[in-house]
N, C-alpha and C positions, 0 to 999 in steps of 0.2 A: 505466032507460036501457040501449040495447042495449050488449051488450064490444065492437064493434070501434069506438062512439064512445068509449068510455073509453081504449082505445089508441092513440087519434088522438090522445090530447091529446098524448103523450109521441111522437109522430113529429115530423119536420119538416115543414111542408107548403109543395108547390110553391110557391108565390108568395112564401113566405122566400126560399126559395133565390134564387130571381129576383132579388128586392129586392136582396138581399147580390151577386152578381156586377154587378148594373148602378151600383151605388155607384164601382166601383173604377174607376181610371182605363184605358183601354183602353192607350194607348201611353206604358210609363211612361218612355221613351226620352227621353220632352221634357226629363225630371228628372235629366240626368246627376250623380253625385256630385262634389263640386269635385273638380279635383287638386291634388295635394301638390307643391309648387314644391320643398322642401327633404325629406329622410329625416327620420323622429323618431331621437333617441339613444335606443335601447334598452338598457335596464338589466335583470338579474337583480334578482327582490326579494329574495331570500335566497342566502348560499353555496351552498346545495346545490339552488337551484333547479336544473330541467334544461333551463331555457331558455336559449340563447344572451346572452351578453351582449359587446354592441359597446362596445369602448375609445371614449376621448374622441378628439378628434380632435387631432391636435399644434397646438400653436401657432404663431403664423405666423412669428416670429423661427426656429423649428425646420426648417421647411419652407424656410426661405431658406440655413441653415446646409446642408440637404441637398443643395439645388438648387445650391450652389455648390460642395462635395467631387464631386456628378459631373461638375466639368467638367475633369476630369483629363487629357483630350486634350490640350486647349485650354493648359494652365496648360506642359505640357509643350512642346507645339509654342510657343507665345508665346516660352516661358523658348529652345529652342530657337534661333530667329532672333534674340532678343538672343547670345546666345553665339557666332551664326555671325558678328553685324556688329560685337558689341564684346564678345571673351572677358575682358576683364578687369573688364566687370561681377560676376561670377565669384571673382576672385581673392581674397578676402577669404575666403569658403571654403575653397577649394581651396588655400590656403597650410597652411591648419592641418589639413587630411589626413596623416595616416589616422585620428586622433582626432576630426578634423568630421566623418567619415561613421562610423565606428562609434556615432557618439554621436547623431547622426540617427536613422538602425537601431535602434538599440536605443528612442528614445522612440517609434519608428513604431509596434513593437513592443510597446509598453506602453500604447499608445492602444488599439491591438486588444485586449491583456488585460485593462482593465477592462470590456468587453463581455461577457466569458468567463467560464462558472464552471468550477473546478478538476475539476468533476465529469465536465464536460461534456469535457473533454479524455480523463481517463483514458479514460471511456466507449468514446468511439472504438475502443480497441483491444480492448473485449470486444464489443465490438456489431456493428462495420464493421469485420472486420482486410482483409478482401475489399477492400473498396475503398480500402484504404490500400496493399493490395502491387499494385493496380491502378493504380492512381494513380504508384506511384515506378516501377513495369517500365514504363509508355506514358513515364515521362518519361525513361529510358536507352535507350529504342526507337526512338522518332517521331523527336524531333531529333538524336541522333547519323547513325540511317540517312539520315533530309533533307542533315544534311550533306556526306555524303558519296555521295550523289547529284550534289547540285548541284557538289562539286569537282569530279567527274568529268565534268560535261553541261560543263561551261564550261573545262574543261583546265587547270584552277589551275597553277602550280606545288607544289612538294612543300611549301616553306615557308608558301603561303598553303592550303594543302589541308590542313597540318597545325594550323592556327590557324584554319579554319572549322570543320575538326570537335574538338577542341578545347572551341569557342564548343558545338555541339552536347552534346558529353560533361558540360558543367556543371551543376549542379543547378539547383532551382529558386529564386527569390530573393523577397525582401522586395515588390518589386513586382505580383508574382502574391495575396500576402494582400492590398494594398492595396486592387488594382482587385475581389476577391471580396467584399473590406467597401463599398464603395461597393456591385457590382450587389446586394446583400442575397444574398449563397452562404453555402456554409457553410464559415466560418470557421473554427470549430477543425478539419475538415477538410483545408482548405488550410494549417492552420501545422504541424499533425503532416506532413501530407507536407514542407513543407517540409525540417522536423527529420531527418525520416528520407533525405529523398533528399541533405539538405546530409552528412550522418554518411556514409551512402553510397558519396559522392565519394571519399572517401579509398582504397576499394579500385575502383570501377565507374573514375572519371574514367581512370587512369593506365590499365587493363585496356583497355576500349573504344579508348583511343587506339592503344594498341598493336597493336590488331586492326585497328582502319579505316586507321589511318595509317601503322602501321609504325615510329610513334614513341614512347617512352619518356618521360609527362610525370609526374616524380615530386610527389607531393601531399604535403604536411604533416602528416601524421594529429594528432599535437597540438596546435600552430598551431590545423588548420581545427576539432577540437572543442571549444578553447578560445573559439576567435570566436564557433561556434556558439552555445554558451552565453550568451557576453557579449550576442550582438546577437538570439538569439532566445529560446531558452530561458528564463534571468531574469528578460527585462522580461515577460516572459508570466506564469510564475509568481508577478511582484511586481502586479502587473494583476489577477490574479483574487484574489489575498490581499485588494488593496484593496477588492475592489469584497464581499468578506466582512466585512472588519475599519472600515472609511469605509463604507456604504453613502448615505449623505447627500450625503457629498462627492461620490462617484462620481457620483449621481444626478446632478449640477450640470455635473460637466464632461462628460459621455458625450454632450450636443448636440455638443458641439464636436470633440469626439475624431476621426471620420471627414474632415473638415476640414483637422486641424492634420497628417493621417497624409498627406494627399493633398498640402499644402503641403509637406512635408517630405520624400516623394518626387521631387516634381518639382523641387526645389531640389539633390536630388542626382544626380537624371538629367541635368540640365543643367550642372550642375558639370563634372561627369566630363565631357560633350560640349564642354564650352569647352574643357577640357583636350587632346582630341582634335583640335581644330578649332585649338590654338595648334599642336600638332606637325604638322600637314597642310598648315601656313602655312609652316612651317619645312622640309619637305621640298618646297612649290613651289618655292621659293627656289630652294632646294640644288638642284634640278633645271637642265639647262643648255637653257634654253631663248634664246629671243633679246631682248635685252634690255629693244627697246622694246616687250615686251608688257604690256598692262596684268595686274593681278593677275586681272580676270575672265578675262582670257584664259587666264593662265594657269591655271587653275582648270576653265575648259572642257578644253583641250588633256589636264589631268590624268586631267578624269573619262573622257573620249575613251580613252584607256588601260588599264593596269593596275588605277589606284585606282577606276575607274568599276564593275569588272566585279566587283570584293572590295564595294563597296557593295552593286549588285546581288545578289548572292550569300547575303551575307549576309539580305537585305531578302527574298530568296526561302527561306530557310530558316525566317526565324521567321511568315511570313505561311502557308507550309505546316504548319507546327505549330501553330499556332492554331487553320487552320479543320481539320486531323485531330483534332486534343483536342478 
């Protein structure tokens, strides 16, 4: 037998090749794979695998809890217009002031610290001090300078020019951690400035005024670092304790926590505004207007005015600070 028949056996020979390409489907386009209506949940098989692994997904009582802490506009503005048409919806709170709002504050305050670990706080000041002395200088910067712009654009008097900037000169409040726990920010970022720019005030508020105004507003340096404490500090440090020393329990209320911070806010923002809105009632009166005008009149005629231009004013200061921060 010749060698290049015995090499043939171990080749392929044409007409395989053939046979095998004309088996296969020409357009396998016809066969699309199904699609996937839904994701799979992907799990890690081991701790130390290096695959990703996707959390469950919340539960729908959870997603309802959340969907209702952001409507914090809404709870506000609502609470709002009741207070404008009946401020003694109200009164029941605002009787037992200053004890009902410290005592608000301070659980606002402790709804955010069981989210928090103790760690996570100190952190901040060896990790970010950068963005914490950037944080308290844009907040002694932007609003004092805004208001004292706008005293000037609008020709305040000296006694409303010294009570807009003033409102500028103050620190940052409890409402600023609320609404950063609702968008998902960063939290312990926003309470240490807090802490710091509230501590602050006691030398920056009375200085800056003195400067922009010309006025002399003496601050309480003990007073405000005793409140400090009471209404931030504490519930903060008794919130991350919890959520070390209870973690079970924590687990159970932490749905609800963002929720009862957002209800508890706007119950005191509207508080205070009925309070406002019964002295605005009290100075239409006192106003010597003519008799037979109804109270919306008198109320338009108001804002026509003085008290229209101190709204504006103020409404253009903190809408300029917002969108510069």
């Amino acid at each position: 037998m010749p060698l290049a028949f015995r090499l043939s056996c171990f080749t392929s020979p044409p007409n395989l090749t053939h046979q095998r390409i004309s088996v296969r489907p020409k357009t396998p386009s016809h066969f699309p794979p199904p699609k996937l209506t839904t994701l799979p949940t992907i799990r890690a098989v081991q701790e130390n695998s290096e695959h990703f692994a996707v959390s469950p997904a919340k539960p729908r009582w959870e997603n309802i809890l959340s969907t209702a802490a952001s409507l914090y506009p809404f709870y506000v503005t609502a609470g709002g217009v009741v207070a404008c048409l009946k401020p003694s919806a109200f009164s029941w709170f605002v009787e037992r002031s200053p004890a009902s709002y410290t005592l608000s504050l301070g659980l606002i305050m402790l709804s955010m610290g069981l989210t928090l670990e103790y760690k996570d706080l100190l952190g901040l000041f060896r990790q970010r001090p950068l963005s914490i002395l950037f944080g308290c200088v844009a907040q002694y910067t932007i609003m004092p300078v805004f208001a004292t712009l706008v005293a000037k654009i609008f020709g305040l008097p000296p006694s409303l020019s010294v009570g807009l900037i003033l409102l500028g000169c103050c620190p940052g409040g409890t409402a600023s951690n609320v609404v950063t726990l609702i968008a998902q920010g960063d939290v312990p970022l926003s309470i240490v400035m807090t802490v710091c720019t509230t501590l602050g005030a006691v030398a920056l508020t009375p200085l800056l005024t003195k400067i922009l105004a010309g006025t002399y507003v003496p601050v309480d340096a003990a007073k405000l670092s005793i409140s400090t404490i009471q209404v931030v500090v504490a519930p903060i440090l008794l919130g991350s304790y919890m959520q070390s020393a209870f973690p079970a329990v924590v687990k159970i209320v932490i749905p609800f926590a963002p929720l009862f911070a957002v209800l508890a806010a706007s119950l005191l923002a509207c508080s205070v505004f009925s309070e406002n809105v019964v002295r605005l009632k009290a100075s239409m009166v006192a106003v010597t207007l003519p008799a037979d005008l109804s109270l919306m009149a008198r109320a338009q005629t108001m804002l026509s005015g003085e008290v229209g231009v101190v709204i504006l004013s103020v409404l253009l200061v903190h809408i300029a600070g917002f969108f510069v921060g």
